[in-house]
C-alpha positions as CSV (number, residue, x, y, z in Angstrom):
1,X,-42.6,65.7,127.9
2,X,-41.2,69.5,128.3
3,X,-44.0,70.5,130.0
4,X,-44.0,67.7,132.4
5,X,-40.7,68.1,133.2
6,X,-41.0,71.5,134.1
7,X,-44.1,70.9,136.5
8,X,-42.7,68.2,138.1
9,X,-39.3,70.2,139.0
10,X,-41.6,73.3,139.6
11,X,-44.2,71.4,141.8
12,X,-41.8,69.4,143.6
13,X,-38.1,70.0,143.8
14,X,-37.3,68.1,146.5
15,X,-38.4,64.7,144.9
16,X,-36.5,66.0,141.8
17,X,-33.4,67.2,144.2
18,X,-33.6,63.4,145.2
19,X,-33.8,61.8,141.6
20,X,-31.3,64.0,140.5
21,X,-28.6,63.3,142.6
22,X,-29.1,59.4,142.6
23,X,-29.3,60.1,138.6
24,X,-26.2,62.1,138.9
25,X,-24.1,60.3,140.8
26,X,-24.7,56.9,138.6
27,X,-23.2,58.8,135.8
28,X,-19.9,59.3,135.7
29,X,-19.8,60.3,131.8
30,X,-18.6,63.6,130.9
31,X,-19.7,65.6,128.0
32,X,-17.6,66.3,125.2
33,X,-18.7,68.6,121.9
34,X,-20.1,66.0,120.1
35,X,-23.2,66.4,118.3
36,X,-24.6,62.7,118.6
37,X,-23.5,62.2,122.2
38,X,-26.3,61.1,124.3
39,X,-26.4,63.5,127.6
40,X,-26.2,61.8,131.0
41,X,-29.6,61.3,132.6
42,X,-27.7,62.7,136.4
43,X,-27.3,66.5,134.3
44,X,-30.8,66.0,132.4
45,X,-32.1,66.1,135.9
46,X,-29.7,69.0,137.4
47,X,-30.8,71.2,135.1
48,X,-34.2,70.3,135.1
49,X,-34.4,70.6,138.6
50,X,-33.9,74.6,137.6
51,X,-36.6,74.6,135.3
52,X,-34.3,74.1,131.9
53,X,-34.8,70.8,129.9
54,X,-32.6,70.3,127.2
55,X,-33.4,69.8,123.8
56,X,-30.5,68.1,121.8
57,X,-27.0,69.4,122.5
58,X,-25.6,69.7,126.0
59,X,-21.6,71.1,126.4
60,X,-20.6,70.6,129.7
61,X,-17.5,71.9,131.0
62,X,-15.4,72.7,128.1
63,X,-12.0,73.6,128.3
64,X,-11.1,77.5,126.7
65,X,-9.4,75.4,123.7
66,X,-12.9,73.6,123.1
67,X,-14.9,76.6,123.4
68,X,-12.6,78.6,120.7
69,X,-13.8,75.6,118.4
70,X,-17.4,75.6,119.2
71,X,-17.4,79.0,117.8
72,X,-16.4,81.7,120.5
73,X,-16.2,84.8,119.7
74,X,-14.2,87.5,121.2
75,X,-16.4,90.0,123.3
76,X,-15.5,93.5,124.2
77,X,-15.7,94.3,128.0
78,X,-19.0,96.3,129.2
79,X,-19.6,98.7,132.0
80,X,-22.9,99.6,133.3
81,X,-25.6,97.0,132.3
82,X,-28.5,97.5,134.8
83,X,-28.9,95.0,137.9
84,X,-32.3,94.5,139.1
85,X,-32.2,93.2,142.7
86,X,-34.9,91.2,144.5
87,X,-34.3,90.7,148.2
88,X,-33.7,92.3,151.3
89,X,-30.3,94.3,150.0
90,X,-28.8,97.5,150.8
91,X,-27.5,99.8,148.1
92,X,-29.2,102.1,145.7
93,X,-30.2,99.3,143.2
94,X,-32.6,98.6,140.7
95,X,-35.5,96.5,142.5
96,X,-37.5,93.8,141.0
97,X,-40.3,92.3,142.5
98,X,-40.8,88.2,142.9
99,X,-43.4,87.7,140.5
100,X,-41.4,90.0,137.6
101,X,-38.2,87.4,138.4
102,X,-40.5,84.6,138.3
103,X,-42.0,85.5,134.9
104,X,-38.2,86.5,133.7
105,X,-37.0,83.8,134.8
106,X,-39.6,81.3,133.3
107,X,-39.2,82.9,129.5
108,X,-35.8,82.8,130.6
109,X,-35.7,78.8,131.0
110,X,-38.3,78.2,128.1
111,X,-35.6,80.0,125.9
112,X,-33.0,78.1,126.9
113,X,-35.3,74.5,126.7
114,X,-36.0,75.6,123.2
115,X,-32.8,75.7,121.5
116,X,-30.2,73.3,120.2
117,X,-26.9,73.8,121.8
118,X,-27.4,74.3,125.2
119,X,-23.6,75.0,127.9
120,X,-23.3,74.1,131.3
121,X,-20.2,75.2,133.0
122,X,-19.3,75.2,136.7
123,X,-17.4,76.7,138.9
124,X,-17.0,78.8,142.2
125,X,-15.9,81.7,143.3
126,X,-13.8,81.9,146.7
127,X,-11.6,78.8,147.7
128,X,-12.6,75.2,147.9
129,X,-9.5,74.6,150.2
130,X,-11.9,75.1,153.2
131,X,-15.9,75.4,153.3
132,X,-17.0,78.5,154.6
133,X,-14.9,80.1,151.5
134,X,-16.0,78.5,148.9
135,X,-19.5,79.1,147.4
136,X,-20.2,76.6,143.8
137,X,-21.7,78.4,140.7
138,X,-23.7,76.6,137.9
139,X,-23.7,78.6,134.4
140,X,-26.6,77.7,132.0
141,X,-26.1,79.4,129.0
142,X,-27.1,79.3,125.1
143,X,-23.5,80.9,123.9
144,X,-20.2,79.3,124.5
145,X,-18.3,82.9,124.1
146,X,-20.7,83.6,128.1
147,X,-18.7,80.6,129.1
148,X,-15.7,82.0,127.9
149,X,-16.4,85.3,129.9
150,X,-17.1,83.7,132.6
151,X,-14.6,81.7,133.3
152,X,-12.4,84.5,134.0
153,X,-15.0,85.3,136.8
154,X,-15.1,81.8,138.3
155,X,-12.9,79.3,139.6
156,X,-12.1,75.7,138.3
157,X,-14.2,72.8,140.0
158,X,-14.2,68.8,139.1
159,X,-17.0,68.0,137.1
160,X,-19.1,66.9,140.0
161,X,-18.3,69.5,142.5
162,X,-22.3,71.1,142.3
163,X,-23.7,67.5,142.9
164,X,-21.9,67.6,146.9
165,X,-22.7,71.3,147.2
166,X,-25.9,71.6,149.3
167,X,-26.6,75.5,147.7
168,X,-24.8,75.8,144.6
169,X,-25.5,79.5,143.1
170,X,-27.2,79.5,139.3
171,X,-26.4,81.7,136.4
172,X,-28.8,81.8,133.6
173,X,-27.3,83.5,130.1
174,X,-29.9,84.3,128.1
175,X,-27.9,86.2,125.2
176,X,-30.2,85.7,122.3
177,X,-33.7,85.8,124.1
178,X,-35.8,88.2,122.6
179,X,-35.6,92.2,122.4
180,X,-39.2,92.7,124.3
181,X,-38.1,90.3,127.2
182,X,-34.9,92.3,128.0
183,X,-37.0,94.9,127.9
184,X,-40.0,94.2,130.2
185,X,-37.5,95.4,133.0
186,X,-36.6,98.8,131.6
187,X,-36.2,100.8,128.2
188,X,-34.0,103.4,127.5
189,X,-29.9,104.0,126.2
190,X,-28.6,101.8,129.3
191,X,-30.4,98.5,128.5
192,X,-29.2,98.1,125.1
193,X,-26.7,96.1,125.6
194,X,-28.6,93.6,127.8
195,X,-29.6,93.6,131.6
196,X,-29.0,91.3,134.6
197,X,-31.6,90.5,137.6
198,X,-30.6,88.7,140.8
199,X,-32.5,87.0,143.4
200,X,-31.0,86.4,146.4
201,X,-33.5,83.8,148.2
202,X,-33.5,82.0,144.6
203,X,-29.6,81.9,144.7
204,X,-29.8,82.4,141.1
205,X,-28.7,85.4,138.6
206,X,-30.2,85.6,135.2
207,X,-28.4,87.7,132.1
208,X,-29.9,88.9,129.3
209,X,-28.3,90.1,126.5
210,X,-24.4,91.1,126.6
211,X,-24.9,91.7,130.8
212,X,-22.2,88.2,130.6
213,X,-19.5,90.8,129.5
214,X,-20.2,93.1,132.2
215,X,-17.6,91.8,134.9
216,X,-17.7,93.9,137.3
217,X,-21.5,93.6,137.6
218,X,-21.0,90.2,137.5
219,X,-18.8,90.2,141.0
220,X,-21.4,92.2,142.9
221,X,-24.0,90.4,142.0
222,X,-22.2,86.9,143.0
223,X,-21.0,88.3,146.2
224,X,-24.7,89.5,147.1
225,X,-25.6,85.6,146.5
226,X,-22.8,84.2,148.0
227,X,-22.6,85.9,151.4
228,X,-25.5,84.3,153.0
229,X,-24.2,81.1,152.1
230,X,-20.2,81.8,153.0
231,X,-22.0,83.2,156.5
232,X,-23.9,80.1,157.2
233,X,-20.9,77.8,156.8
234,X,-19.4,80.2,159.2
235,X,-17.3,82.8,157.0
236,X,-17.7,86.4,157.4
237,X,-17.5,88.0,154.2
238,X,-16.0,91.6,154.0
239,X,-15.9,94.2,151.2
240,X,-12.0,94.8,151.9
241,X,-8.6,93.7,150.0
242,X,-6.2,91.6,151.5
243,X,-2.2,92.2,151.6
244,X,-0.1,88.9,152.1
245,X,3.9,89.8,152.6
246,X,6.5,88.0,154.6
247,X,3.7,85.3,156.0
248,X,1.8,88.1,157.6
249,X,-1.6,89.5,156.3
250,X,-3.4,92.6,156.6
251,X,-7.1,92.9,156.2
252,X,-7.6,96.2,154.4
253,X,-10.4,98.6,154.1
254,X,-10.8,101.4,152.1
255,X,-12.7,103.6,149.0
256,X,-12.6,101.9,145.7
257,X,-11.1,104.9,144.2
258,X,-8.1,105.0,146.9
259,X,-7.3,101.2,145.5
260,X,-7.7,101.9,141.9
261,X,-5.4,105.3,141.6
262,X,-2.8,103.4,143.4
263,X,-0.8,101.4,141.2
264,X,1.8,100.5,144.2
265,X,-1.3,98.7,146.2
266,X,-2.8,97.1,143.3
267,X,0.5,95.6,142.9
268,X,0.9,94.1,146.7
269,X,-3.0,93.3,146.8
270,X,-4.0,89.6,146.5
271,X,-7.2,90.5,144.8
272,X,-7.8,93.8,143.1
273,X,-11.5,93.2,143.3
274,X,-13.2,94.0,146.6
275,X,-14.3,90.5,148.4
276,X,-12.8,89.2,151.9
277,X,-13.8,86.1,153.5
278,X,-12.1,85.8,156.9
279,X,-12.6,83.1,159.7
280,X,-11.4,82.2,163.6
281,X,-8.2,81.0,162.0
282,X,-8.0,81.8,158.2
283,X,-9.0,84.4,154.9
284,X,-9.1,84.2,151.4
285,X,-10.6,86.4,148.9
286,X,-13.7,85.6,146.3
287,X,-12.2,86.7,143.1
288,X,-8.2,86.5,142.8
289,X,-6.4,88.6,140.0
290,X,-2.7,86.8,140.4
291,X,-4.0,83.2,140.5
292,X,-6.5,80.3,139.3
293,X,-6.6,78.9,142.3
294,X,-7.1,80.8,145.2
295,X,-5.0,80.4,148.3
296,X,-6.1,80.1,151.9
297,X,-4.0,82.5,154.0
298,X,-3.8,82.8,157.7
299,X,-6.4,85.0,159.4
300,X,-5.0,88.7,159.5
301,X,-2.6,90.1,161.9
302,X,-3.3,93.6,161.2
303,X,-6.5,95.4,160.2
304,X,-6.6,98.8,158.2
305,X,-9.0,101.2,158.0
306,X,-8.9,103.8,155.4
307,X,-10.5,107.3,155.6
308,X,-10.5,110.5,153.2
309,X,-10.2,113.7,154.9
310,X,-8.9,117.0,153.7
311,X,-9.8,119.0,156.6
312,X,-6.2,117.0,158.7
313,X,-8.8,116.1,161.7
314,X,-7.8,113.0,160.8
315,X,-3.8,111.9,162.2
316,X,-2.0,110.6,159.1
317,X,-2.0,107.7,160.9
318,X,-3.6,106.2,164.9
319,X,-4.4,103.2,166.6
320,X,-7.8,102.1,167.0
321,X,-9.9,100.3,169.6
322,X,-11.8,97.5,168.7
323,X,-14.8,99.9,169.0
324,X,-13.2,102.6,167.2
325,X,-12.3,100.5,164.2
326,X,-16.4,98.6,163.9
327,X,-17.0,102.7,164.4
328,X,-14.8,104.0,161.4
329,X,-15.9,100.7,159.0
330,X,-19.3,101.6,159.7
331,X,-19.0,105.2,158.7
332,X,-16.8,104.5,155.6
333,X,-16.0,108.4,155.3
334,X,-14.9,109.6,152.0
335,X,-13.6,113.3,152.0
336,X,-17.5,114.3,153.5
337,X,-19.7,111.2,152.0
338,X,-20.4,108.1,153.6
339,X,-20.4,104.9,152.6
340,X,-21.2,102.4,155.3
341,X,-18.9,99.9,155.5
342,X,-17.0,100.8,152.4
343,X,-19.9,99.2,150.3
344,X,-21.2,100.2,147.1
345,X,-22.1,96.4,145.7
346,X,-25.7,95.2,146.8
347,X,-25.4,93.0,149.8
348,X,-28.3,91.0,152.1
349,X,-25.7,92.4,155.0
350,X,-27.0,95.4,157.3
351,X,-23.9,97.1,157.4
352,X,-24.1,97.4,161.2
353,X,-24.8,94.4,161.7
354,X,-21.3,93.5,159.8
355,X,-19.6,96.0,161.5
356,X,-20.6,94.5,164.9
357,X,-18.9,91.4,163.3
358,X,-15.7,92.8,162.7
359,X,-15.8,94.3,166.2
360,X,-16.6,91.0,168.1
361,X,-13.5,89.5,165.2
362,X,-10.8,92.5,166.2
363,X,-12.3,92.0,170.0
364,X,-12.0,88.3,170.4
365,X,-8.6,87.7,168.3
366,X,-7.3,91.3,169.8
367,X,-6.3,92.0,166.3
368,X,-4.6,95.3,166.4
369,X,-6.8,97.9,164.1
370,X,-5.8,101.0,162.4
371,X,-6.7,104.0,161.2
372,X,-5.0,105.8,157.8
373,X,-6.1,109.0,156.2
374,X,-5.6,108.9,152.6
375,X,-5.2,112.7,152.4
376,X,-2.9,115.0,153.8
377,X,-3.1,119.2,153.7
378,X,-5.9,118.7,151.2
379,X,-4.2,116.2,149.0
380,X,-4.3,113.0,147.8
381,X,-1.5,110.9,149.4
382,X,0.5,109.6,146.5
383,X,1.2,106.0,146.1
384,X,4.7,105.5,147.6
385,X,3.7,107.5,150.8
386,X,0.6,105.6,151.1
387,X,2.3,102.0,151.2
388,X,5.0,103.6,154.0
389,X,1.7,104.2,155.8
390,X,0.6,101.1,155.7
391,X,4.0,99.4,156.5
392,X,4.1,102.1,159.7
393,X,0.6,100.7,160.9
394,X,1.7,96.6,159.9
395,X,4.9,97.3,162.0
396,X,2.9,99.5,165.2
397,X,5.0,102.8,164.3
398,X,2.6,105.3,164.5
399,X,4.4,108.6,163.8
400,X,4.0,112.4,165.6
401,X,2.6,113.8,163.7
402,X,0.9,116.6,166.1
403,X,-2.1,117.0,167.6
404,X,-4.9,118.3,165.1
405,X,-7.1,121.4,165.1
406,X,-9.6,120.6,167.8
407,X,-12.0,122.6,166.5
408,X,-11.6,120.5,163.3
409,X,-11.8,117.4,165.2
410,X,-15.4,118.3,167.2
411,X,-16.7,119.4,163.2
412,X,-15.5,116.0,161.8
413,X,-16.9,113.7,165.1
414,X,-20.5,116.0,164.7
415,X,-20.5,114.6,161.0
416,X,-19.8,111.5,161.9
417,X,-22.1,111.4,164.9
418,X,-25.0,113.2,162.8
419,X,-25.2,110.5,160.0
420,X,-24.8,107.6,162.3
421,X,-27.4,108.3,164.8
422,X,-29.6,109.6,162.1
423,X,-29.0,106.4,160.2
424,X,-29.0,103.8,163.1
425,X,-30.4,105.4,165.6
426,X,-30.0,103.9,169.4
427,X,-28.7,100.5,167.6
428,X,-25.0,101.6,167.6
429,X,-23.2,99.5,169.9
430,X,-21.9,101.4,173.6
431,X,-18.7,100.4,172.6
432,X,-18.6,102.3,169.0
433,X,-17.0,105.9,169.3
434,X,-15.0,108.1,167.4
């Protein structure tokens, strides 16, 4: 019967799509830790559907207080768990190729078929308030304490949310799968504590190991999954932070370092994680620190671009152009590095191709964009002289602060122009300049 199963979702999912959610929708049971409770046929199928059939015990979306008595324990945060990518990305990631996922991810589902307490929770990252923010997540895993994790990641959803979601996202947890699985992706000191592969045309991320405790891992590799599918329901995901104060917000770019030595932004910030999803008329961000539920705000007033430059051939603070701002996104300059459009989290995006978006977004809306350097005399700018820079650009009082060292400036636009056009070649927009 586990066999079948399996080659009737693998063979044809649409017809198992289709008996799913007419199986799904006729139940309207939900699953409570009980060990004799009989699971709904409507979640037999949903699972099945992604190649996991289960065997006797099914938890579905347990509160924290039911987890703690199924047996959670307490994990310690991780850093650094290897992601494999597979799909058109860009970002120095690990790769994987589609038949090494497929072969993961079929031990992956035999293991999870083949034990005896098997938790489903769901969720979403972004905000349901309004469909091209919200993207739903489905967590399969064999340990309730993944769950646990998790749901700091992800957002609350009713229980049958994923059944009206046309592309719900999949996490598989694989905790206790075996040593020599893990490690058919790579060996060595950095995989011992697990490793995580994502595929982005699959929509699904599978852990191994302790990868679930590896947050931060866990938000790039949901945003790389989510942004096609926030994109096609019209959203334009950004790697920026938004600033909500007085009714007014400001879209904000800038190195991750900048946001994390500044206690005074982190404080003001919606979301200390990196993940903006703006529209024609509202935003909202994809994981919120401050709140559950994550609120739609109005789409920004101000944009704010932030560069590192010790040299001063950058003003303290200027105006841009719409072309100027999609121009200094797209560099992302960082005290003589680049990173294009701020982005060091994989992502299905070409970064000029999401730069052009935020210049036809600043163009359309005439959003007013600025630019702030971050450094000043060869200095960081501490944190209460950064926020009066950002409060000069939100209120247009850009301050004299001289003309810099031309000579300075043509060194800094050569940079500029040398990476660009050798990166992008005649694809940069006429309107992009300096």
């Amino acid at each position: 019967m586990l066999g079948l199963l399996r080659r009737r979702a693998a063979s044809s999912p649409a017809v198992s799509l289709k008996l799913f959610q007419c199986a799904y929708h006729r139940s309207s049971e939900r699953l409570l830790p009980c060990r004799d409770q009989e699971v709904p046929s409507g979640l037999n199928w949903a699972i099945a559907v992604r190649g996991v059939v289960a065997k006797d015990k099914v938890f579905y979306n347990l509160e924290p207080s039911e987890l703690q008595k199924g047996g959670t324990t307490f994990t310690e945060h991780l850093s650094g768990i290897p992601l494999h990518v597979k799909g058109n990305v860009i970002g120095g990631f690990l790769e994987v190729s589609g038949a090494h996922f497929a072969k993961l991810l079929k031990q992956v589902t035999f293991h999870l078929s083949s034990i005896s307490s098997l938790y489903i929770q769901d969720g979403a990252i972004g905000s349901s308030a309004a469909a091209e923010f919200d993207a739903k997540v489905r967590v399969i895993s064999d340990n309730p304490s993944a769950i646990m994790s998790l749901s700091n990641v992800l957002q609350k959803v009713s229980d049958r949310a994923i059944s009206h979601d046309t592309c719900p996202l999949t996490i598989y947890v694989a905790s206790s799968i075996s040593t020599n699985v893990r490690n058919a992706l790579g060996s060595g000191t950095q995989y011992a504590n697990g490793v995580a592969a994502v595929d982005i045309e699959r929509s699904s991320l599978i852990l191994c190991g302790k990868a679930f405790a590896d947050s931060t891992m866990i938000k790039d590799a949901l945003t790389a999954l989510a942004t096609p599918v926030l994109s096609a329901r019209g959203g334009l995901p950004v790697p920026g932070w938004l600033l909500s104060s007085g009714g007014s917000v400001t879209l904000l770019f800038a190195p991750v370092d900048v946001i994390k030595s500044c206690s005074e932004i982190q404080d003001v910030v919606v979301s200390t994680d990196s993940g903006v999803v703006i529209s024609s008329k509202q935003s909202t961000v994809l994981f919120p620190t401050k709140s559950r539920a994550p609120n739609l705000f109005t789409k920004p007033a101000t944009v704010i671009i932030v560069s590192s430059d010790s040299t001063d051939a950058l003003p303290l603070v200027s105006k841009l152009s719409p072309g100027q701002a999609g121009y200094h996104f797209l560099a992302g300059y960082e005290d003589g590095k680049f990173v294009p459009a701020y982005n060091r989290a994989p992502s299905p995006f070409d970064p000029l191709s999401l730069a052009h978006s935020l210049f036809l977004h600043l163009k359309e809306d005439n959003t007013p964009a600025y630019l702030i350097n971050a450094k000043s005399s060869g200095k960081n700018t501490d944190g209460k002289d950064f926020m009066k820079l950002i409060e000069l650009a939100q209120c247009n009082d850009i301050p004299d602060s001289g003309r810099p060292e031309e000579t300075r400036v043509a060194e800094l636009k050569g940079k500029y122009r040398s990476f660009l056009s050798g990166k992008f070649g005649k694809n940069l927009p006429e309107e992009f300049s300096f």
